[in-house]
C-alpha positions in Angstrom: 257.7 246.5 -32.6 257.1 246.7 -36.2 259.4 244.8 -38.3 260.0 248.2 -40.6 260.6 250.0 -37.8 264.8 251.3 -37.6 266.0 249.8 -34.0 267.2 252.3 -30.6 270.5 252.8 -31.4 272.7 250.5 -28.9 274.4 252.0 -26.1 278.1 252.3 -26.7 281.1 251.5 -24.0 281.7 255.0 -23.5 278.7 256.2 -23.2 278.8 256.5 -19.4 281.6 259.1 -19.3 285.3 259.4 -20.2 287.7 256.5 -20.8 290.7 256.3 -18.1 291.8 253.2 -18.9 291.3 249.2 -19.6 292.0 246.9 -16.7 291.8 242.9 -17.6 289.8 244.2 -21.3 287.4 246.2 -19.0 287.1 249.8 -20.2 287.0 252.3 -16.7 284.7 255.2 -17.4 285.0 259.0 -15.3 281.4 259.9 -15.5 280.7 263.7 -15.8 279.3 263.4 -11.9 282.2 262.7 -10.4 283.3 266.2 -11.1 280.3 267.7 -9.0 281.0 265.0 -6.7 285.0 266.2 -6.9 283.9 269.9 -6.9 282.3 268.9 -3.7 284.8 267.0 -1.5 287.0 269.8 -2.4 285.1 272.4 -1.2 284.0 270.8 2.0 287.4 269.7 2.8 289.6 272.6 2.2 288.3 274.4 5.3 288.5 271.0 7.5 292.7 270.8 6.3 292.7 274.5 7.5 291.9 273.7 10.9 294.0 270.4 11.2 296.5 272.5 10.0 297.0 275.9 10.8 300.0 276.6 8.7 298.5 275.9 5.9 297.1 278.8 3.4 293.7 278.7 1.7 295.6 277.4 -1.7 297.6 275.1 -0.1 294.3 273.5 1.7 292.9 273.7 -1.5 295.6 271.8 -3.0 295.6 269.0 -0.3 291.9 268.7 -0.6 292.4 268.0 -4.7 294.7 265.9 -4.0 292.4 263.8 -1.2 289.9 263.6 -4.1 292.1 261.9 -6.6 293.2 259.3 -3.6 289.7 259.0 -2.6 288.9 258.2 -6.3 291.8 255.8 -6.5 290.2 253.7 -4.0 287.2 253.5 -4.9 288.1 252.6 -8.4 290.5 249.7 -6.3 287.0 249.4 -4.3 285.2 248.2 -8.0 288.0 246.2 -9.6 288.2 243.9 -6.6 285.3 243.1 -7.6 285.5 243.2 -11.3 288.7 240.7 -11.0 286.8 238.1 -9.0 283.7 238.5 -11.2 286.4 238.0 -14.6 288.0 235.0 -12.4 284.2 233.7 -12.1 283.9 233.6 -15.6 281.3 236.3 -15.3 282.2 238.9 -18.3 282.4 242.8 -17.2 280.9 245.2 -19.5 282.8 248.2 -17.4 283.6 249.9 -14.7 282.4 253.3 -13.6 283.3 256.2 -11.0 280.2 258.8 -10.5 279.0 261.0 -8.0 277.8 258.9 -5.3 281.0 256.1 -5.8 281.9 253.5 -8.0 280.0 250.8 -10.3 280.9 247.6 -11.9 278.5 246.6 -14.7 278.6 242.7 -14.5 277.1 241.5 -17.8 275.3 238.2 -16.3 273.8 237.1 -12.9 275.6 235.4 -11.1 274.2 231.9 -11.6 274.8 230.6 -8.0 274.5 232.2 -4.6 278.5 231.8 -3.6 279.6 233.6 -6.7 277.4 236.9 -5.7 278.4 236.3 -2.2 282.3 236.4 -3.0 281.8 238.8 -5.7 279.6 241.0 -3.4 282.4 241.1 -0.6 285.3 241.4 -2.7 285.0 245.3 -2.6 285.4 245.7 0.8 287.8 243.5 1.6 290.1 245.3 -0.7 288.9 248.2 1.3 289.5 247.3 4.3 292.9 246.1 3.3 293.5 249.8 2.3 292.6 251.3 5.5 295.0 248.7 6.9 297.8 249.8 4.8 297.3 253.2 5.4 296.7 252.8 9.2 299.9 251.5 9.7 301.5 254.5 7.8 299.3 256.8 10.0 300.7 255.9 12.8 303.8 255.4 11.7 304.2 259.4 10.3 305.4 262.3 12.6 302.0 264.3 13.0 301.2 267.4 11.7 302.3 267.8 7.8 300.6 267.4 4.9 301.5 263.8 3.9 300.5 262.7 7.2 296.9 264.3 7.2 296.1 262.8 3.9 297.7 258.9 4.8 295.1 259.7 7.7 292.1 261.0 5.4 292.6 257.9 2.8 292.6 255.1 5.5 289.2 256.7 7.2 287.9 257.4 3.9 288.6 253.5 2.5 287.5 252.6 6.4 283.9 254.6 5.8 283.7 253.2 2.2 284.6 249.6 3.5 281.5 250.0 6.4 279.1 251.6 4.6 279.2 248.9 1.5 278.4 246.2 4.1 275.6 247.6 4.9 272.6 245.0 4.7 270.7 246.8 2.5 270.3 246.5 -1.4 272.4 247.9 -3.8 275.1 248.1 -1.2 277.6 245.3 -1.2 276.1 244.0 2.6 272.6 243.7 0.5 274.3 241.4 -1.9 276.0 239.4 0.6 272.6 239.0 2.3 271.0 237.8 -0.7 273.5 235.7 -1.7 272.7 234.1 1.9 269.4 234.2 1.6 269.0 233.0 -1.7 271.3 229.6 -0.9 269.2 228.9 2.4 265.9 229.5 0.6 266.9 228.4 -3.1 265.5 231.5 -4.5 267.1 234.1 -5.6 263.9 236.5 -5.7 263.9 235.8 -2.1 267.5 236.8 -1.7 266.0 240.2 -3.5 263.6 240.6 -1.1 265.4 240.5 2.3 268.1 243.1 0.5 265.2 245.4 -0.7 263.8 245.2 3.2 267.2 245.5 4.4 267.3 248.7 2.4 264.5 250.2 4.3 266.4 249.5 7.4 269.2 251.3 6.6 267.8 254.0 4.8 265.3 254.6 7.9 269.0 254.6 10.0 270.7 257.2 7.9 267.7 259.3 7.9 267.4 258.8 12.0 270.8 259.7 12.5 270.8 262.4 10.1 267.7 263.5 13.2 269.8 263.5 15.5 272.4 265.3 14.3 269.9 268.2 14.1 268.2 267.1 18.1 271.5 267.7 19.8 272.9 270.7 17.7 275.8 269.1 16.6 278.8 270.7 14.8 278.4 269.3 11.2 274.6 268.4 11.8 273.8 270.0 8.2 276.4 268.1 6.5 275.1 265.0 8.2 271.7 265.8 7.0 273.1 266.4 3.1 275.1 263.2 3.1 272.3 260.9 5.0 269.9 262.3 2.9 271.7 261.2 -0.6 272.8 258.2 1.0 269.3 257.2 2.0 268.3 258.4 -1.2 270.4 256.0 -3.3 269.5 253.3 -0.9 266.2 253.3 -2.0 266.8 254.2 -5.4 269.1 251.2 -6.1 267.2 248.9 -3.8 263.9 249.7 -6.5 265.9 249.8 -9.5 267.3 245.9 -8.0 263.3 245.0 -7.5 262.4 245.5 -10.7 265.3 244.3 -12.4 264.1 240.8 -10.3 260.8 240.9 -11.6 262.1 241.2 -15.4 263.9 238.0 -14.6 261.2 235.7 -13.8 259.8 234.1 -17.2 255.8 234.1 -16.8 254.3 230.8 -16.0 253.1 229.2 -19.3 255.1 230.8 -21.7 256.7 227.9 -23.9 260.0 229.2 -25.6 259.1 226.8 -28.6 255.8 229.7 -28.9 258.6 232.4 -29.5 261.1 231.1 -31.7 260.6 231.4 -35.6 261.2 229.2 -38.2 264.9 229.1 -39.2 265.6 229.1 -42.5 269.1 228.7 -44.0 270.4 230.6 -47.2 274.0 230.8 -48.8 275.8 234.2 -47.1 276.4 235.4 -51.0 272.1 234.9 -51.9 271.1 238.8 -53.1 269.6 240.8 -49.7 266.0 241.3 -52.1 266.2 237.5 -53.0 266.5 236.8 -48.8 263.8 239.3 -47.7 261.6 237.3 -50.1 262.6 234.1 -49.2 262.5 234.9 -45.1 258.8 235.8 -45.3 258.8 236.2 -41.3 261.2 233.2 -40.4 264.6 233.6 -39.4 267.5 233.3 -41.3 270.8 232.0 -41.1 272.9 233.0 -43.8 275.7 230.2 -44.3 279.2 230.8 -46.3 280.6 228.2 -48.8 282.4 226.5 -46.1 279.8 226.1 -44.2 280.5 228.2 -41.4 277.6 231.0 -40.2 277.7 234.2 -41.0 275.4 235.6 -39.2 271.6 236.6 -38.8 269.5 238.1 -41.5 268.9 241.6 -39.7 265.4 242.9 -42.0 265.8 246.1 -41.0 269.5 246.3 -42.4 268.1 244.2 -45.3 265.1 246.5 -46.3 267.5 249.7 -46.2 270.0 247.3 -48.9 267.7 246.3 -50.7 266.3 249.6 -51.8 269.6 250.9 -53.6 271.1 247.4 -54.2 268.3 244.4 -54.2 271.7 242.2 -55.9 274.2 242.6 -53.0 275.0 239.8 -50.7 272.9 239.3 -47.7 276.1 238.9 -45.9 276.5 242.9 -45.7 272.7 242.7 -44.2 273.5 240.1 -41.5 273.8 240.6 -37.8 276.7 238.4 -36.1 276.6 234.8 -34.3 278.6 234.5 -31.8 278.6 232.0 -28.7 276.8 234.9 -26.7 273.6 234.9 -29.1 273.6 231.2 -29.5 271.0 229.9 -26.9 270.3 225.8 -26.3 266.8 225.0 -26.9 267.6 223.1 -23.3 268.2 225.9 -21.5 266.0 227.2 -18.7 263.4 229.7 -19.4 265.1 232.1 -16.5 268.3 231.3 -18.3 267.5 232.7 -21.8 265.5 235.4 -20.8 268.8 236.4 -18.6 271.0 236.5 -21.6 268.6 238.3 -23.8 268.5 241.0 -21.2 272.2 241.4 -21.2 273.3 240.5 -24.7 273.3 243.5 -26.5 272.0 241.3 -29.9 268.3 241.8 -31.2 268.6 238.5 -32.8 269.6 235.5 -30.9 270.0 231.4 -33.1 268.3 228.6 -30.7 270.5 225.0 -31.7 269.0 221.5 -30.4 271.7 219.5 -28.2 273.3 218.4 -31.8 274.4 222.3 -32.4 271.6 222.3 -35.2 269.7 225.5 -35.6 266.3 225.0 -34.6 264.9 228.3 -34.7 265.4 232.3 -33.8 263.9 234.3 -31.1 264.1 237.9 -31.5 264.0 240.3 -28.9 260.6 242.0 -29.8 259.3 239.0 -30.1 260.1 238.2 -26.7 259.2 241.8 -24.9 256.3 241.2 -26.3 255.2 238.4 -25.0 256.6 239.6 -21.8 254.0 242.8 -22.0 251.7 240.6 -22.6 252.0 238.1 -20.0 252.4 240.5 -17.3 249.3 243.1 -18.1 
């Protein structure tokens, strides 16, 4: 990428749909799918609560099945922040947390760096939702049959039942693919291998969904198109996440022969108050770490911010042109090559100071810079 050339615009929090809430510092999005997804359930379900119960109008149904929505939502939201809470207690940040059509997502900001955090992380969902069904199992059985309350106590422990099943699945994205990676990856040492026996294991139970989906249609059974829908989407996003967690695999692995000390530019350090023309000068393609009077950092010289500065106001302080250091865009010149190229991938920074054991800057590898030797290597 040309150094002229204005950067994407970074993706913001709340970008994947509307804030609910903030659990722990982590935002909790409503994508716009989970309406369709709501719109849905509701419609599918209003006719099943008119045959459970007979007494029941077509608004009243309606109103139970709204309802059964909201509680399914509830737990699959409970579903992500078991998760989310055992990734936090990890020390593994959380970008957010997200309900959409097909279920739930929590964005974990860094890999996992050893096989029994994914492992404990990856079965953390469905242990809470097993725990669920428990709860509500024993209030299921514990309710006089037939009214309203009862039928959805019953819906919400076979929904967090399905939801707890389904997830531990062996199959990648699900959480059973994560837990067989995770055991994979600490028999084998390798975490690409881990990847590999989830992407297969994906294949197997997309190919199972699909099969049963079949025989659904063989024997004529009552809700054979609905079990063709729903196996079909499932088997679907299977596959689709299983890819998705394939590639994201091969992005991680630095190339053979690529030296980070070939990326990293000259740093060069400047007083925070220098005029931005003065720095763009001075820079001439290095990196630059403007410093304040007491010596502390003040960030990154960002030459795209610069250059727009400098046009109106060449004599203002680089300081207003500088992009942030912070101890997620500080990398060690130490650190493995799979290391760096993971937090470059999930740092939103396009700038990033490399410091020797000491703490002293040694140089600064910018993003482009490294994409494009990534391009380059893997043509």
């Amino acid at each position: 990428m040309p150094s002229t050339a204005s950067p994407p615009a970074r993706p913001k929090l709340n970008d994947g749909g509307l804030l609910l809430c903030r659990v722990a510092g982590v935002p909790v999005l409503l994508s716009p799918s989970w309406w369709l997804g709501a719109a849905l359930i509701v419609l599918l379900y209003t006719p099943l609560v008119g045959r459970i119960l007979p007494d029941a109008g077509i608004w009243e149904s309606a109103v139970l099945a709204a309802v059964f929505t909201v509680l399914l939502a509830v737990s699959v939201l409970l579903h992500e922040l078991g998760h989310c809470i055992v990734a936090l207690r990890l020390g593994l940040p959380v970008r957010r947390v997200r309900l959409f059509l097909l279920g739930g997502l929590s964005e974990i900001s860094r890999t996992p760096p050893k096989p029994t955090q994914e492992g404990l992380i990856a079965a953390a969902g469905p242990a809470v939702s097993m725990v669920l069904a428990l709860a509500t199992g024993i209030g299921w059985f514990a309710l006089v049959p037939g009214g309203a309350i009862w039928l959805l106590v019953a819906q919400t422990c076979v929904a967090n039942l399905a939801v707890a099943v389904f997830n531990l699945l062996p199959g990648l994205p699900l959480d059973g693919g994560r837990m067989l990676r995770a055991l994979t990856w600490r028999i084998t040492g390798k975490r690409a291998a881990g990847t590999t026996a989830g992407v297969i294991g994906a294949g197997a139970v997309a190919a199972a969904l699909i099969a049963w989906a079949l025989v659904g249609l063989l024997d004529n059974a009552q809700d054979q198109w609905l079990r063709l829908g729903v196996c079909v989407l499932m088997a679907w996003f299977v596959v689709a996440g299983a890819s998705a967690e394939h590639a994201a695999e091969q992005r991680k692995s630095w190339p053979t022969g690529l030296e980070l000390r070939d990326l990293v530019r000259p740093v060069l350090q400047l007083p925070a108050e220098s005029p931005v023309g003065d720095a763009l000068l001075a820079a001439a393609g290095r990196g630059v770490v403007l410093v304040r009077a007491d010596g502390i950092a003040a960030g990154l010289l960002d030459q795209t911010a610069a250059e727009r500065l400098a046009t109106h106001a060449p004599k203002e302080p680089a300081e207003r042109a500088a992009e942030p250091v912070d101890p997620d865009t500080i990398l060690l010149d130490s650190e493995t090559p799979d290391a760096i190229l993971e937090r470059v991938q999930s740092v939103l920074a396009w700038q990033f100071l490399v410091v020797d054991g000491e703490g002293r800057p040694s140089g600064v590898l910018r993003r482009e810079d490294l994409r494009s030797a990534l391009r380059t290597r893997r043509a």
